[in-house]
C-alpha positions in Angstrom: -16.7 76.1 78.2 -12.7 76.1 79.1 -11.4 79.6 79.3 -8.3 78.4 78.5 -9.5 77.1 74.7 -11.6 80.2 74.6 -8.0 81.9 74.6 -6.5 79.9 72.6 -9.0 80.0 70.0 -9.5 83.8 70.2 -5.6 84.5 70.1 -6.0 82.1 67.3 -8.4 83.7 65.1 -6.4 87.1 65.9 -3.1 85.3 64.5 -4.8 84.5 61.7 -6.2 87.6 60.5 -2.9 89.3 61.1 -1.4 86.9 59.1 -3.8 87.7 56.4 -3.2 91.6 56.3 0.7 91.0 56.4 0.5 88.3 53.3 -2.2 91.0 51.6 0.7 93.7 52.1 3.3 91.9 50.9 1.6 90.8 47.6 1.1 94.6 47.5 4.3 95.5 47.6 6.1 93.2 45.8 3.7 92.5 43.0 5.6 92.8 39.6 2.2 94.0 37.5 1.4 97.7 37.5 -2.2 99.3 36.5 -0.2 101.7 34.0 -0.9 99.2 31.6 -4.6 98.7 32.0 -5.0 102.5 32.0 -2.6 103.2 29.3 -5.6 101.0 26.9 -7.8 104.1 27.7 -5.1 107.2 26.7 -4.4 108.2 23.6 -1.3 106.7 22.9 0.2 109.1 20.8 0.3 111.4 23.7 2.8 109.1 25.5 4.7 109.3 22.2 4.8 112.8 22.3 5.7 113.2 26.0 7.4 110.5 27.5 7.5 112.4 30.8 3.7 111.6 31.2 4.5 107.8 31.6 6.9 108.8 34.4 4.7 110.6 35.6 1.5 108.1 35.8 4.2 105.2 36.8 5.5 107.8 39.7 1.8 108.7 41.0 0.7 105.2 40.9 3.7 103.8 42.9 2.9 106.6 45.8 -0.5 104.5 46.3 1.6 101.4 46.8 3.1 100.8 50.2 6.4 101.4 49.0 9.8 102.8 50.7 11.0 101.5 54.6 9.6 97.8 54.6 8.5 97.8 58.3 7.2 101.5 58.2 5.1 100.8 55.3 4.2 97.3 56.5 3.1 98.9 60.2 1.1 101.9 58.1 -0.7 99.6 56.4 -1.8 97.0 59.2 -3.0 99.9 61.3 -4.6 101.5 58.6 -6.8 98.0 57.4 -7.7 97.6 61.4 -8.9 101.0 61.1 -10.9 100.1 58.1 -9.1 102.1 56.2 -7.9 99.6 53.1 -7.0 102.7 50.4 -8.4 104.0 47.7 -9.6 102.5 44.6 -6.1 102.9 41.8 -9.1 102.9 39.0 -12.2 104.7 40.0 -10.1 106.6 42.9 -12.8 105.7 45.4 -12.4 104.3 48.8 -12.1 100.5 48.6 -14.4 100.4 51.9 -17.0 101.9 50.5 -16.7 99.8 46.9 -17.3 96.4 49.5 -19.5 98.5 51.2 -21.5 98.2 48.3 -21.0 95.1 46.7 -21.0 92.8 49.8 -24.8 93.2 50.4 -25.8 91.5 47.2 -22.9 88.7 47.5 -24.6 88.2 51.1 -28.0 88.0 49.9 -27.4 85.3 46.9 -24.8 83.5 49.1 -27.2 83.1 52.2 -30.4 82.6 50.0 -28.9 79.5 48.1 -26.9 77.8 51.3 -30.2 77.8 53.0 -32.6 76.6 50.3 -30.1 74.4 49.5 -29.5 73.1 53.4 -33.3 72.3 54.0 -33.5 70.7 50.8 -30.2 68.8 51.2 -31.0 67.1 54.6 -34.5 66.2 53.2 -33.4 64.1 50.3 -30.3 62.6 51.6 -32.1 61.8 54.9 -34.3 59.8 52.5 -31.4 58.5 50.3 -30.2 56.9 53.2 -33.2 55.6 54.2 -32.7 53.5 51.0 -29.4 52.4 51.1 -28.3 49.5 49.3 -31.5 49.8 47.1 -30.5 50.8 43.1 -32.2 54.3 43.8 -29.9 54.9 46.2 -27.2 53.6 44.2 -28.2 55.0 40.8 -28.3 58.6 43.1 -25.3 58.3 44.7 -23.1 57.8 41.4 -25.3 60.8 39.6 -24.5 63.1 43.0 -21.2 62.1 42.7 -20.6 63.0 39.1 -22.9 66.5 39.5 -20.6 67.4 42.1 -17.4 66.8 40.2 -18.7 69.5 37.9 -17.0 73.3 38.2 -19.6 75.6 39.5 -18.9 78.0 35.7 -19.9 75.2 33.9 -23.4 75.0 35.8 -23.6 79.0 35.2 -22.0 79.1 31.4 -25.2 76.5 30.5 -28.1 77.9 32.6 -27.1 81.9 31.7 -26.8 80.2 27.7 -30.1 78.2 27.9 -32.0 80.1 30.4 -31.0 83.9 29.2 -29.4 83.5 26.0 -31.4 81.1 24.2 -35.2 81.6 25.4 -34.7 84.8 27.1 -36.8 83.7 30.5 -34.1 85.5 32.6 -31.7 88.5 32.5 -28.4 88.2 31.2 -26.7 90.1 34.1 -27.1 92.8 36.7 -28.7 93.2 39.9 -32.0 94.9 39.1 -33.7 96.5 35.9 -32.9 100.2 34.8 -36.3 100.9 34.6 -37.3 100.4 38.2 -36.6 103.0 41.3 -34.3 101.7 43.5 -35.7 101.8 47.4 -38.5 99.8 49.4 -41.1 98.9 46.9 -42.3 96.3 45.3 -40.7 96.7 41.8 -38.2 97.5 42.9 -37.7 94.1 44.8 -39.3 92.2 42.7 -37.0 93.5 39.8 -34.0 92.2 42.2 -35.3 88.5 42.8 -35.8 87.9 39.1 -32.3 88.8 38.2 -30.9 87.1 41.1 -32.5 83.9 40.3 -29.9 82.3 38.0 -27.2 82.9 39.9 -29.1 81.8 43.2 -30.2 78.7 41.3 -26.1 78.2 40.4 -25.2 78.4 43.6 -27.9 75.9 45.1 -27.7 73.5 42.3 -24.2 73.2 43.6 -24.6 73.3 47.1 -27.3 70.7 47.2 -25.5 68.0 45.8 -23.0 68.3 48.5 -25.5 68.4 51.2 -27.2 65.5 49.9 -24.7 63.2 50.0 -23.2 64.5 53.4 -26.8 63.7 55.1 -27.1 60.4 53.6 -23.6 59.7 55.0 -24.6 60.7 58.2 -28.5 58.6 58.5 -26.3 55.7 57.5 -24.0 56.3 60.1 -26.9 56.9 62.5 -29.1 54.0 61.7 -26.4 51.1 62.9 -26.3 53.3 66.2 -27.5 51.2 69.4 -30.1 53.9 70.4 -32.1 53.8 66.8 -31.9 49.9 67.5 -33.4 49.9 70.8 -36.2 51.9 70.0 -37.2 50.0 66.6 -37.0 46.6 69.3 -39.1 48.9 71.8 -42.0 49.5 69.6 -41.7 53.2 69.2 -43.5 54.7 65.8 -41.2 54.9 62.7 -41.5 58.7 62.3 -40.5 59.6 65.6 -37.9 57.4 64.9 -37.0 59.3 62.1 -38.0 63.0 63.5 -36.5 62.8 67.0 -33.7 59.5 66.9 -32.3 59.8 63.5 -33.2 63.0 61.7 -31.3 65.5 64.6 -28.5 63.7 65.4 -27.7 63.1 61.6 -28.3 66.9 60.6 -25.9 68.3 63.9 -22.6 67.3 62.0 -23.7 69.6 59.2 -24.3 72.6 61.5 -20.3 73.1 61.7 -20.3 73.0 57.9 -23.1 75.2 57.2 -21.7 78.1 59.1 -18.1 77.3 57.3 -19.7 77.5 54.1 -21.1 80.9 54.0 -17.3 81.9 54.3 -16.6 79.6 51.4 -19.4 80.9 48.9 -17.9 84.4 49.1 -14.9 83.1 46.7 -17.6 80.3 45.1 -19.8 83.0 43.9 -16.7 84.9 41.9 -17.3 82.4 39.1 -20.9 83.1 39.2 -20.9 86.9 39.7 -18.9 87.2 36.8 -20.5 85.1 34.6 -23.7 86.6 35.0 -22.7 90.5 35.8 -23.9 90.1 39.3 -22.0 93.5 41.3 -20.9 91.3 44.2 -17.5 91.4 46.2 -16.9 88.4 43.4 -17.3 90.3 40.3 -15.6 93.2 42.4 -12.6 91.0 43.4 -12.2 90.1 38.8 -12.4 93.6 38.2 -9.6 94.3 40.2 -7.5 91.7 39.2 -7.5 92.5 35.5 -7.1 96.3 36.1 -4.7 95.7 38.5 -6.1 97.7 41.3 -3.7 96.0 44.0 -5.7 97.9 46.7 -9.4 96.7 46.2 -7.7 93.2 45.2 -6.3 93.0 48.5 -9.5 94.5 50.3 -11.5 91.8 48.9 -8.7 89.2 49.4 -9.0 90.8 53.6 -12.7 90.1 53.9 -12.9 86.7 52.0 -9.9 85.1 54.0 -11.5 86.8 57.6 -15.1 85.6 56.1 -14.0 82.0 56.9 -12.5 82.6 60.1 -14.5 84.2 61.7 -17.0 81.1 60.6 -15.0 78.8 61.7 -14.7 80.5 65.1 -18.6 80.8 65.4 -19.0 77.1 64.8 -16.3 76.3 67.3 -18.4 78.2 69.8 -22.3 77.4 69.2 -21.6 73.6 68.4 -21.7 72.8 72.0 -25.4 74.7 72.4 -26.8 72.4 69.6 -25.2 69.0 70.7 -24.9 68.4 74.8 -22.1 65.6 74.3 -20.0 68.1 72.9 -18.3 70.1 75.6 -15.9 72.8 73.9 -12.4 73.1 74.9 -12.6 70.3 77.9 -9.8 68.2 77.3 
């Protein structure tokens, strides 16, 4: 590996995530929305009515959690402060936004994970076999279906499953992360409690994941199979499923290691749609929360950790790529 590239790449990444806690601050500062409003909907209103000091008031101790007064003071306070880990408190619950992530992230993490890799293994499978059959009218008949499956918004998939599925015969849970009922800890109903109402929005998540990785491995085994190498060993004689195991099969699956590690940054702003359709307390259904209440702090938390999420992906592909595929050398010019 260059040390030069290693540099570049590091010093890179390191841009980039200070890039993303100066944008976070400035949509801090200068957002136009206030969380008076949301709160107001829970005050008696006559009380403001009676006492228009108290809106002052609430408007005055709301702006003292905003990084307001000498730009670059505030701007330096709160850089220093979120590579601390420190990213504020909560405006709503008044709770640090660390620990709210803190939290959440574990259960975005586990449905996020669960469904890229069900949906990987099952991906590569079929579209290894789709392209297997190319030119045939399965594989074209497939191809067109994937295609429109795909075009679908990932809500739509979990408006019709949490309708059908919860809703309308009641097989699943309509929302949450476990049942009331059951002791949270290291036993069985416990965990059992949590796979059952993580199932729908695990399923979302593969359903859409897999049609990607379908069609991305069938590209990739036709790409493949017109190499010279798969050609030379069909002449030589060798066994058609070591053909497909050894020749075909790993080189066709490598491209897609760069994308799977990319796409567990990705999910974490894919799953918002599916965390809040089905009440799912993820850093997704966090991130909504926020964003109607207008609690600029955990907004901008969530925002930090999404955005460095798919960096630091990106980074970890850039650097294990080379270990999976000798031909690759990273960072040799």
């Amino acid at each position: 590996m260059n040390n030069k590239w290693l540099i570049r790449r590091l010093a890179s990444v390191i841009v980039a995530i200070f890039a993303t806690i100066v944008i976070s601050w400035a949509l801090l500062e200068f957002s136009p929305y206030s969380p008076a409003n949301y709160i107001m909907q829970f005050i008696n209103p006559q009380e403001f009515a009676q006492k228009p000091e108290l809106y002052s008031s609430l408007i005055d101790y709301l702006n003292t959690l905003r990084p307001h007064g000498n730009p670059l003071i505030s701007a330096a306070d709160y850089i220093w402060n979120t590579l601390h880990g420190n990213l504020g408190f909560s405006i709503i619950s008044n709770v640090p936004v660390a620990q709210l992530i803190a939290v959440a992230l574990p259960w975005t993490l586990f449905i996020v994970v669960t469904s890229l890799l069900i949906s990987f293994f099952l991906g590569i499978r079929i579209g290894q076999k789709l392209g297997y059959m190319r030119g045939t009218k399965t594989d074209s008949i497939s191809t067109v279906s994937l295609s429109i499956l795909r075009s679908v918004p990932i809500y739509i998939y979990a408006v019709l499953l949490i309708y059908i599925l919860a809703f309308t015969y009641r097989i699943f849970p309509t929302g949450g992360a476990y049942s009331v009922n059951v002791t949270p800890g290291f036993n069985l109903p416990f965990i059992a409690s949590v796979l059952y109402h993580a199932f729908l929005p695990i399923f979302t998540l593969t359903i859409v994941n897999l049609v990607g990785w379908i069609l991305q491995m069938r590209a990739n085994t036709i790409y493949v199979l017109g190499e010279d190498f798969v050609n030379f060993a069909e002449v030589s004689g060798i066994k058609k499923d070591i053909i497909e195991k050894k020749f075909i099969g790993k080189n066709a699956i490598l491209p897609l290691y760069t994308s799977l590690v990319i796409a567990i940054g990705f999910s974490f702003s894919g799953s918002v749609f599916v965390e809040q359709t089905f009440s799912y307390p993820g850093v997704g259904n966090l991130l909504i929360n926020s964003i109607t209440s207008n609690d600029y702090p955990t907004e901008m938390g969530v925002f930090i950790i999404i955005i460095v999420a798919v960096i630091v992906g990106n980074l970890i592909a850039d650097l294990t790529y080379s270990f999976l595929d000798p031909r690759a050398k990273v960072g040799e010019e």
